[in-house]
C-alpha positions in Angstrom: 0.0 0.0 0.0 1.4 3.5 -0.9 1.4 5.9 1.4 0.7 10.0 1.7 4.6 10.6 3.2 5.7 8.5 0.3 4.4 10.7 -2.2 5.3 14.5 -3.6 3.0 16.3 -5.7 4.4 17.0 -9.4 1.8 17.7 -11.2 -1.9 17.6 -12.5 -4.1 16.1 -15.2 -5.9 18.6 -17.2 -8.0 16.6 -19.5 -8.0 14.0 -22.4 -6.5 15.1 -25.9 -8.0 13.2 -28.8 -10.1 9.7 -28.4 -6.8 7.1 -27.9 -6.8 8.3 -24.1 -3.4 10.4 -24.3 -4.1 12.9 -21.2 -3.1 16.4 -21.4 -1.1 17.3 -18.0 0.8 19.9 -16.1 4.6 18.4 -14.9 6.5 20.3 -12.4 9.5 21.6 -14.7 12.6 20.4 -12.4 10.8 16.4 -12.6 12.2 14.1 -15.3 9.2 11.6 -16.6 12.1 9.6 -17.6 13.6 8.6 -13.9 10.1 7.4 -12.1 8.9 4.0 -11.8 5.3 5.0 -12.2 3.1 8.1 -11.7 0.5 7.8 -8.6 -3.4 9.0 -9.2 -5.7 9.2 -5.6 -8.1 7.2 -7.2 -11.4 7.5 -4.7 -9.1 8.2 -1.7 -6.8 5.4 -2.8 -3.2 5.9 -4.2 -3.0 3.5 -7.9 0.2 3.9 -9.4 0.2 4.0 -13.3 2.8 3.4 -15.6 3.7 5.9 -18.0 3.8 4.2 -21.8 4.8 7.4 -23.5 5.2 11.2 -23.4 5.5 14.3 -25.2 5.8 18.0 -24.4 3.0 20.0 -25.8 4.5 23.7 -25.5 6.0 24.9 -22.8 3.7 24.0 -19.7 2.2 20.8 -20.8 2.9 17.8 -21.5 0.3 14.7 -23.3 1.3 11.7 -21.5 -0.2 7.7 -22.5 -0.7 6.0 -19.6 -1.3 1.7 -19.2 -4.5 0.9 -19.2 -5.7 4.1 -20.3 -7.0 3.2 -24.1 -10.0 6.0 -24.6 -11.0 9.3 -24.0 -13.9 8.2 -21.7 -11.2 6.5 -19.4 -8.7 9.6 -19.8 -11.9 11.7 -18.8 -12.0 9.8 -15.5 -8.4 10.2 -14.3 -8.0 14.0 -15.0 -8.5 16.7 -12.5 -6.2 15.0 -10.0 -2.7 15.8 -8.7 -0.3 13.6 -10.3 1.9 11.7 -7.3 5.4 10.5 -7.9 7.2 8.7 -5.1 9.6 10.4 -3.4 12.2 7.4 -4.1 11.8 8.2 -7.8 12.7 11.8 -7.5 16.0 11.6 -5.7 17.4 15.2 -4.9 14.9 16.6 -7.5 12.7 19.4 -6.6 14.1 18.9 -3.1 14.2 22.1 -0.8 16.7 20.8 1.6 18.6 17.3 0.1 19.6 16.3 3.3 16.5 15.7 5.0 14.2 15.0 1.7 12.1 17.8 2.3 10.1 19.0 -1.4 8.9 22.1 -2.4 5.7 20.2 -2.8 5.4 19.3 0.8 4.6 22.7 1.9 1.3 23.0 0.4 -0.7 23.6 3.2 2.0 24.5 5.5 1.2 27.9 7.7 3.3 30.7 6.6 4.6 32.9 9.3 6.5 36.4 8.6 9.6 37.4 10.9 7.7 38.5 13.5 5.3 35.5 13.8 2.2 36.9 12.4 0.5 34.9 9.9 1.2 35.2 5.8 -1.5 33.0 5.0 -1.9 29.2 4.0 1.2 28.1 1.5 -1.2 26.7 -1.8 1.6 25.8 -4.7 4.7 26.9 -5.4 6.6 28.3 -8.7 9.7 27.2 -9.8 9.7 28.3 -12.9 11.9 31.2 -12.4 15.6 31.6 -11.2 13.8 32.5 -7.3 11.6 30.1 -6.5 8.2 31.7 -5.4 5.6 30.3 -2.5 2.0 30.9 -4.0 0.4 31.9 -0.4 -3.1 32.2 0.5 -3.6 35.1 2.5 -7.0 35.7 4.9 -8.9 37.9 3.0 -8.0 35.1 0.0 -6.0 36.6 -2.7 -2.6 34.8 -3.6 0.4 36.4 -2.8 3.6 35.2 -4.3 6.9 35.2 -1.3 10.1 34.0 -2.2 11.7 31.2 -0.6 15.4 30.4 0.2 17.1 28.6 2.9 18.9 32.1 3.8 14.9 33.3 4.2 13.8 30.7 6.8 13.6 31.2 10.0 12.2 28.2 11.6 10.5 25.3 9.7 8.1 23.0 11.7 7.1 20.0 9.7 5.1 18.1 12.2 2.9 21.1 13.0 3.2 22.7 9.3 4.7 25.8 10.0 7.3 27.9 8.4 8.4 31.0 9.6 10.6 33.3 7.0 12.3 36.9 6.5 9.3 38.5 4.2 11.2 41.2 2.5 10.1 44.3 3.6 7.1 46.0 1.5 6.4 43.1 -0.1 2.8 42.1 1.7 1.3 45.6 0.9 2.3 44.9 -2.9 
């Protein structure tokens, strides 16, 4: 049985492309489809890994994976909407925050963000890594998204087991 710490989020279906069940998905950018054993779906609250038969980029934030088992668009249509799972075995130091410990960027989704004086950012929702600072995507209270960059010289305290991070917010950048 696969469990939830033995997973990282890297990714998200988006929906079937054409009728031979290739699904049209979001990858994160620093994940190579190449080096995982399988991709894992939360199929009705259980984790079903799938085996990639093929892939292709489609531009440059997608990419139209074939998947076992998948042969038509009515089955692609079933699978998409959901994060796509790799295990955390399969992606070595990738994506990793800190690659001693195996910490991802991924595993902060959900995490409290805290600025330097301990008052709340907001809920940490994604992440983008797409640039040369990587940027948490944090939910603040009166819920817009507010983008905070993250380094390790920017972290204060990190609490994994009660999902807290505490950072140095530069200043003037919450009333952006």
């Amino acid at each position: 049985m696969i469990r939830d710490n033995e997973l990282s989020v890297i990714g998200r279906t988006l929906k079937p492309h054409g009728i031979n069940g290739e699904i049209s998905a979001t990858v994160d950018s620093d994940v190579d489809l190449d080096d995982l054993r399988c991709i894992v779906l939360d199929i009705d609250g259980i984790y079903v890994p799938f085996f990639i038969n093929s892939y292709r980029s489609r531009g440059s934030e997608a990419v139209l994976i074939t998947i076992d088992g998948i042969k038509d668009e009515n089955q692609a249509a079933a699978v998409c909407g959901l994060d796509i799972h790799a295990l955390k075995s399969d992606l070595g130091e990738q994506g990793s925050l800190d690659g001693d410990d195996g910490f991802y960027m991924s595993d902060l989704i959900g995490f409290k963000l805290l600025d330097q004086a301990g008052h709340t950012v907001g809920t940490i929702s994604g992440y983008d890594d797409s640039t040369a600072n990587t940027l948490l995507i944090v939910d603040n209270e009166e819920g817009e998204s507010i983008y905070v960059p993250i380094a390790d010289e920017l972290i204060n305290d990190f609490d994994a087991e009660a999902r807290v991070i505490s950072i140095n917010v530069p200043e003037g950048l919450l009333e952006l």
